[in-house]
C-alpha positions in Angstrom: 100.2 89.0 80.6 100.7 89.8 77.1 101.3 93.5 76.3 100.2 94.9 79.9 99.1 98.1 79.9 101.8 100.4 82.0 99.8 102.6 84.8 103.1 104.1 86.4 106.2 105.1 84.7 109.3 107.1 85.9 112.0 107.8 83.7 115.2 109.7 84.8 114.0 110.5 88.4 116.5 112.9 90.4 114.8 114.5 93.5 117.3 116.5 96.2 115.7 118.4 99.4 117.0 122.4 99.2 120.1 122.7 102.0 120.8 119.1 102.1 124.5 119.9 102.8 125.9 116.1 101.9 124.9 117.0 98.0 124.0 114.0 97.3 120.7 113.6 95.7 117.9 111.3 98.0 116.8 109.7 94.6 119.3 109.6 91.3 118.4 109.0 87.8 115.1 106.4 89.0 113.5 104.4 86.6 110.6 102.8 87.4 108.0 100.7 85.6 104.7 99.0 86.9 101.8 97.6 84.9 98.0 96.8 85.7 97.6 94.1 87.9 101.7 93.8 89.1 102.1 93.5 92.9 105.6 95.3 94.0 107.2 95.7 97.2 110.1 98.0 97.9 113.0 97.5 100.6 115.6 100.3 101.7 117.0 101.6 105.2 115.1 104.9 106.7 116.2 107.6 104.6 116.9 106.1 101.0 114.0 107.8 99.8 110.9 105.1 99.5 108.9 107.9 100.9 110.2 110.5 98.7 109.2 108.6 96.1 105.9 107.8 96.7 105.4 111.5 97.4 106.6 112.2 94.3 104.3 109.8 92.9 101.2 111.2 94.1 102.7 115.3 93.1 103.1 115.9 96.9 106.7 116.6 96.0 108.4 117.0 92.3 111.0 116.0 90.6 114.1 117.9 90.3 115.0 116.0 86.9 112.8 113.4 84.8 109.5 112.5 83.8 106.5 111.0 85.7 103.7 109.1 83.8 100.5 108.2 85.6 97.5 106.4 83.3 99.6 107.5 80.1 99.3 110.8 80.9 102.5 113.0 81.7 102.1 114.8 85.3 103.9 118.1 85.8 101.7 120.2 88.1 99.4 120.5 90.6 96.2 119.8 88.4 97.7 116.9 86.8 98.1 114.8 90.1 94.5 115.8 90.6 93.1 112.5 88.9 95.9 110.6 90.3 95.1 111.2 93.7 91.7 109.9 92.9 92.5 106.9 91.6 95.4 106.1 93.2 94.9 105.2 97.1 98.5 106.5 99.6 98.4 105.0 103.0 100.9 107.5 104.7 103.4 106.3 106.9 102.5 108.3 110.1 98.4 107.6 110.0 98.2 110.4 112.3 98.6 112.3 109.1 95.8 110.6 107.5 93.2 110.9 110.0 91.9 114.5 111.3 88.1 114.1 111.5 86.5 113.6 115.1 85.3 110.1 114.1 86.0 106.7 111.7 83.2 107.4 110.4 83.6 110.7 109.2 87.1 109.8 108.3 86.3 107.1 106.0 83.6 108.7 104.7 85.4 112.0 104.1 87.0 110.5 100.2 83.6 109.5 98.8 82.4 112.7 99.8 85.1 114.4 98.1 84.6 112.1 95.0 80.9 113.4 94.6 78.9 110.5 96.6 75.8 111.4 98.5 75.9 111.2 102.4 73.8 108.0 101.7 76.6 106.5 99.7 79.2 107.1 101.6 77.7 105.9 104.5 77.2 102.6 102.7 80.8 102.6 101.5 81.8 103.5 105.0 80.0 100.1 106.4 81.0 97.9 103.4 84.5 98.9 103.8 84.9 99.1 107.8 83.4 95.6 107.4 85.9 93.8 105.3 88.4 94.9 107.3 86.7 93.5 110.7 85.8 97.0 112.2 82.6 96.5 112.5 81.0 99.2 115.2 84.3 101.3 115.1 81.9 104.5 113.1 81.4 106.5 116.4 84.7 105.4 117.8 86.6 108.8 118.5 89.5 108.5 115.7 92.5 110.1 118.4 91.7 107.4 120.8 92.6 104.3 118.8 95.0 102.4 119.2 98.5 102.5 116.8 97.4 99.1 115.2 94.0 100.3 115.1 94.5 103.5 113.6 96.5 101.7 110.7 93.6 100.0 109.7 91.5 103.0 110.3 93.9 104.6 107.4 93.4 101.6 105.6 90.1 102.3 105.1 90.0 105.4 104.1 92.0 104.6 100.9 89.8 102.2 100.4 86.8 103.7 100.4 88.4 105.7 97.4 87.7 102.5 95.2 91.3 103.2 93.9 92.4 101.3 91.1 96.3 101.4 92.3 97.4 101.0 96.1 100.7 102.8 97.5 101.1 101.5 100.8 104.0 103.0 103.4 105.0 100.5 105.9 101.8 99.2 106.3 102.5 96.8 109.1 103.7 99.0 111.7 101.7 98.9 114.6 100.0 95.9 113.6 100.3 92.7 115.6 100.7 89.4 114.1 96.7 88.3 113.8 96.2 92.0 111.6 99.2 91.2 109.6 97.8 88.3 108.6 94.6 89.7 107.7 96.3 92.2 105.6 97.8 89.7 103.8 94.8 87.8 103.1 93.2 91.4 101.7 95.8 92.1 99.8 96.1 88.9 98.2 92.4 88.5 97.8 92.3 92.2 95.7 92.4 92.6 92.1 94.4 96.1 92.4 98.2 96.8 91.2 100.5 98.6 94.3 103.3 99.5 95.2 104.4 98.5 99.1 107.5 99.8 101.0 108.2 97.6 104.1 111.1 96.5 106.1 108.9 93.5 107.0 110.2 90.8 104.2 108.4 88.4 105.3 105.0 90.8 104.5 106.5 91.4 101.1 107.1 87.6 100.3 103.7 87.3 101.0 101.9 89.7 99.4 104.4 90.9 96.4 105.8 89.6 93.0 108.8 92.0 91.9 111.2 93.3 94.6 113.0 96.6 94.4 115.4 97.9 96.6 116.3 101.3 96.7 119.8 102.4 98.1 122.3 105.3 97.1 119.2 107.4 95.0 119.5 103.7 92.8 116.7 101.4 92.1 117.7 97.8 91.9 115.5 95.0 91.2 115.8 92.3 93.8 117.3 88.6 92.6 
């Protein structure tokens, strides 16, 4: 791709937790680069901070030190993550902290209706989107009796019901089994949008990612 355009940049990225008593920043002088259309998956043990970061990404935390660029724009506070988080679709780790509403439907409705649809619309973004995914006739389904692997997808499709243009995706395979990973895959690799995907699952990131970052010691190292 000749001169892509860059939607996420981070340049000098410290980020330390207050009373952390080791001192040791989670995430030390990052850099990070990604362009439209660029697929990246990022490794690391529990702890090294790929949640940080993508909390950081989306202003639910900020930076100790270093700059954040999102759609060319700088982001520093509150109302400057507010266009980010619109455009920019964050399946949480824990999907019980995604999904609060009584019912699928409501759930995956809830973003359109945030973004200004009508009921109508998001109803028929609810279906086209529950659909793709192969949850047809889930919208009554009460959301706190699914399944783990079920409320993953759930999650799913509330982000993308957003219509983001960029997915950040937290393990996205836990509680999946190996029929819904595959799907996954196929919807991933079927999709135009750039994202960002932290897994332990290699074998999900060979598949469905084209730059590999691993992320150890607060340090970002691309992958050879």
């Amino acid at each position: 791709m000749d001169n892509p355009e860059v939607i996420i940049s981070l340049k000098g990225i410290s980020f330390a937790y207050h009373g952390n008593r080791s001192h040791r920043p989670v995430l030390d002088d990052l850099n990070l680069q990604i362009s439209r259309g660029e697929r990246v998956g990022l490794t690391g043990a529990n702890g090294s901070g790929k949640t940080t970061l993508f909390h950081l990404l989306v202003g639910l935390l900020k930076p100790t030190e270093g700059e954040i660029v999102v759609f060319g724009q700088e982001r520093r506070k509150e109302k400057d993550f507010r266009e980010v988080r619109a455009k920019v679709g964050f399946l949480f780790q824990d999907s019980d902290d995604q999904l609060f509403c009584p019912t699928v439907a409501e759930d995956v409705a809830f973003g359109p209706l945030n973004l200004g649809k009508s009921e109508e619309e998001a109803l028929a973004i609810t279906k086209e989107v529950l659909t793709y995914l192969g949850l047809e006739g889930f919208e009554d389904r009460v959301t706190y009796k699914l399944s783990g692997g079920e409320k993953r997808l759930i999650s799913l499709a509330t982000v993308l019901a957003m219509k983001p243009e960029v997915l950040i995706l937290d393990e996205p395979t836990t509680g999946l089994d190996e029929d819904t990973v595959e799907r996954l895959i196929e919807i991933l690799n079927g999709s135009d949008l750039t994202y960002l995907i932290a897994s332990h699952n290699k074998d999900f990131l060979s598949e469905t990612t084209d730059i590999l970052y691993h992320l150890g010691r607060g340090k970002l190292v691309k992958a050879t």
